[in-house]
C-alpha positions, -999 to 999 in steps of 0.1 A, spaced: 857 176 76 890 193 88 891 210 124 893 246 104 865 239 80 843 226 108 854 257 126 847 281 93 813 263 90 799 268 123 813 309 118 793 312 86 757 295 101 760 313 133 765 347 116 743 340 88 717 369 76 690 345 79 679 324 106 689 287 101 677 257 119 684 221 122 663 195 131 664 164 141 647 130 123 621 132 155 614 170 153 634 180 181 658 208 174 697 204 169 713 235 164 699 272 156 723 308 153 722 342 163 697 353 138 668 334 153 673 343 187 677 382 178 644 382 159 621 367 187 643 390 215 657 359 228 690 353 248 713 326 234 703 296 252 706 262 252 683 242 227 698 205 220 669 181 218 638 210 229 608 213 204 607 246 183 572 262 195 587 257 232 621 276 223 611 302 204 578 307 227 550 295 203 513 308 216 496 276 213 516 259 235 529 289 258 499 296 279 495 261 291 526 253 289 521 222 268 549 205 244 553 213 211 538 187 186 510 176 214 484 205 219 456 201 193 467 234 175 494 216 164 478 191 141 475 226 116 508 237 121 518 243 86 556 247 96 557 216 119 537 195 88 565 210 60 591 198 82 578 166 93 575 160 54 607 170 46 622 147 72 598 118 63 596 124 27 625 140 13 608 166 0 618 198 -2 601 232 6 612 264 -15 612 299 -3 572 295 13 556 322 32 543 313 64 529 332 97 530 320 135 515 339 163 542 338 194 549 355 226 574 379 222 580 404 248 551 388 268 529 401 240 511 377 212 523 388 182 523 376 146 553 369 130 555 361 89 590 342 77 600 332 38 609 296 51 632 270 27 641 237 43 654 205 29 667 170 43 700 162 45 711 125 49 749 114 60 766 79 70 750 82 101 729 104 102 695 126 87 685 158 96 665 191 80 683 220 76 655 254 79 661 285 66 640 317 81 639 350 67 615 374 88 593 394 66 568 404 90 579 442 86 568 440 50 535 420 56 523 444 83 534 477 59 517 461 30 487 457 56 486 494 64 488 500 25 456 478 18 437 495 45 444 524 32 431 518 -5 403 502 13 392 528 32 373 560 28 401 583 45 374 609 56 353 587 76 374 557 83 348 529 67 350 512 36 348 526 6 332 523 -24 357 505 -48 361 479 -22 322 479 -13 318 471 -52 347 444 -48 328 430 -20 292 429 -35 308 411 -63 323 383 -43 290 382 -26 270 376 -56 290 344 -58 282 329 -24 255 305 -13 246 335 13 211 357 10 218 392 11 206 426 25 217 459 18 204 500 26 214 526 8 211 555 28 209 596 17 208 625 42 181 651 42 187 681 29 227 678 37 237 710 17 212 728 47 228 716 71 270 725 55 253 760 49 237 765 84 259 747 104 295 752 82 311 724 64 334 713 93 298 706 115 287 684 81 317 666 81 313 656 121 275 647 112 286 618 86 313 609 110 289 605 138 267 587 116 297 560 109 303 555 142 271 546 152 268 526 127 294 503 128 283 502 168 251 491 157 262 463 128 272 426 135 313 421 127 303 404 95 281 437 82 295 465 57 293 503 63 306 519 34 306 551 18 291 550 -14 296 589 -22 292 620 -11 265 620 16 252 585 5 262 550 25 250 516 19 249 489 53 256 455 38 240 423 55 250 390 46 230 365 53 205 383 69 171 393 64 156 424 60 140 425 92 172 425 106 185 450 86 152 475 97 159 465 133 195 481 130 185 511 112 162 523 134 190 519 157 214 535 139 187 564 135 178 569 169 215 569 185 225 590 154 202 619 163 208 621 200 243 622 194 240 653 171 217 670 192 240 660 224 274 673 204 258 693 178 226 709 186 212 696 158 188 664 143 194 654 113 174 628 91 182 605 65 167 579 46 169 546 34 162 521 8 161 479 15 166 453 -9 166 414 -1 179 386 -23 182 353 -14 213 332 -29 198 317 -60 184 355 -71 217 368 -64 237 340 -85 217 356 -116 227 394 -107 252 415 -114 263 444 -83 247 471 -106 211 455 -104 216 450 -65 224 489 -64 197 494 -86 169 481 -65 177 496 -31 185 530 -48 149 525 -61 134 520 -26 156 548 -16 138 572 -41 107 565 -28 112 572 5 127 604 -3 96 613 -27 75 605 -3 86 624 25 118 617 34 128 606 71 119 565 64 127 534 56 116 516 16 115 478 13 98 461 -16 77 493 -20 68 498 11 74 530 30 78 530 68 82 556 99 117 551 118 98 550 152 
């Protein structure tokens, strides 16, 4: 390669529109442009023979300072395992979306990249060439936009397309299964007394509490109008009775504390364990704790239903 070729090379991968990266046969890193540095907020800086994660700050290995390629988070790397392939193998990796988390700013943060790479081999010489294109704008908008269609926009929890979504997957685990669906007590008394704005703050209230009062793995979803379902996997109805009375407890001091006011509702259980639920479909499931929830509301409202079976809150 000619002096001004070599020169117009080096011009076109150091103001390239995607970040570009070359690695040496051991990993270590050779020779990386402008791009890179200006999306992890990083000063040009020397980089001949360091280790990726260290350079471009890496969370696994930042905190304790460890080296690239040696701290057991490492060994699932999916970038450092494409490259090593590439280098070892010859293979070559096409336009594959990956996400890291780094420190950038001194903050972790997640960063997504469409990543390319392949091996090149000289005279003398075999390295892997890595292309980066940071999409992590896109992934966390896309984000947004899926918690959006998955959540109930007047009461911030899940609604009831993806509660449906969600039962179905369910259905098709090795998990038992407990859900509630819950109605309020005479609701339209309470828009009418109180004013629909005062309603509105009751179910809001009532989602709060809750999701205070559910494990991270639980569902509280709107399933319409004044109606909710609580969704326990792998959990027992006792557990799910346990919460409730929780939820209904906290629930009614906070009205009367914000509100002046104590509303009711109640609830109907249903239990399956994984080989009943492999035979249903979401409907039956529905079906059976809207059944308990009937009879609790015929027979006096202000309770919990399982199996038949009515109880008091307290």
């Amino acid at each position: 390669m000619t002096e001004q070729s070599a020169k117009m090379f080096q011009a076109i991968f150091e103001n390239s529109p995607v970040g570009l990266v070359i690695v040496n046969q051991d990993t270590t890193l050779r020779q990386v442009n402008h791009y890179m540095f200006s999306v992890f907020k990083l000063p040009p800086k020397t980089i001949e023979g360091k280790m990726f994660g260290n350079v471009f700050h890496c969370e696994a290995v930042n905190y304790n300072k460890e080296i690239c390629g040696e701290a057991d988070e490492c060994k699932n790397c999916g970038l450092r395992s494409g490259v090593t392939m590439v280098l070892n193998e010859g293979t070559t990796i096409p336009d594959t979306i990956m996400d890291h988390d780094f420190i950038i700013d001194g903050a972790s943060r997640k960063k997504w990249f469409k990543i390319s790479a392949t091996r090149i081999d000289s005279e003398e010489d075999t390295f892997a060439i890595v292309s980066f294109v940071d999409i992590t704008t896109q992934k966390e908008y896309e984000e947004i936009l899926n918690n959006q269609l998955s959540i109930d926009m007047a009461t911030g929890i899940t609604n009831k397309y993806t509660l449906l979504s969600t039962l179905k997957s369910l259905t098709a685990g090795s998990e038992s299964l407990s859900v509630a669906m819950i109605d309020f007590d005479g609701f339209k008394a309470v828009n009418d007394t109180y004013g629909h704005v005062a309603g509105d703050r009751v179910l809001n209230i009532f989602c709060s509490v809750a999701a205070e009062n559910c494990r991270k793995v639980d569902i509280v979803a709107r399933f319409g109008g004044e109606e909710f379902m609580l969704v326990f996997p792998g959990a027992s109805s006792d557990l799910l009775i346990k919460s409730l009375k929780r939820i209904h407890r906290n629930f009614r001091d906070e009205c009367n504390k914000e509100l002046n006011m104590c509303p009711t509702f109640s609830a109907g259980i249903a239990e399956f364990s994984s080989s009943q639920l492999n035979e249903m479909d979401v409907s039956s499931i529905i079906s059976k704790a809207d059944h308990n929830l009937y009879l609790s509301k015929t027979r006096g409202k202000n309770m919990i239903t399982v199996d038949g079976v009515s109880m008091p809150y307290e």
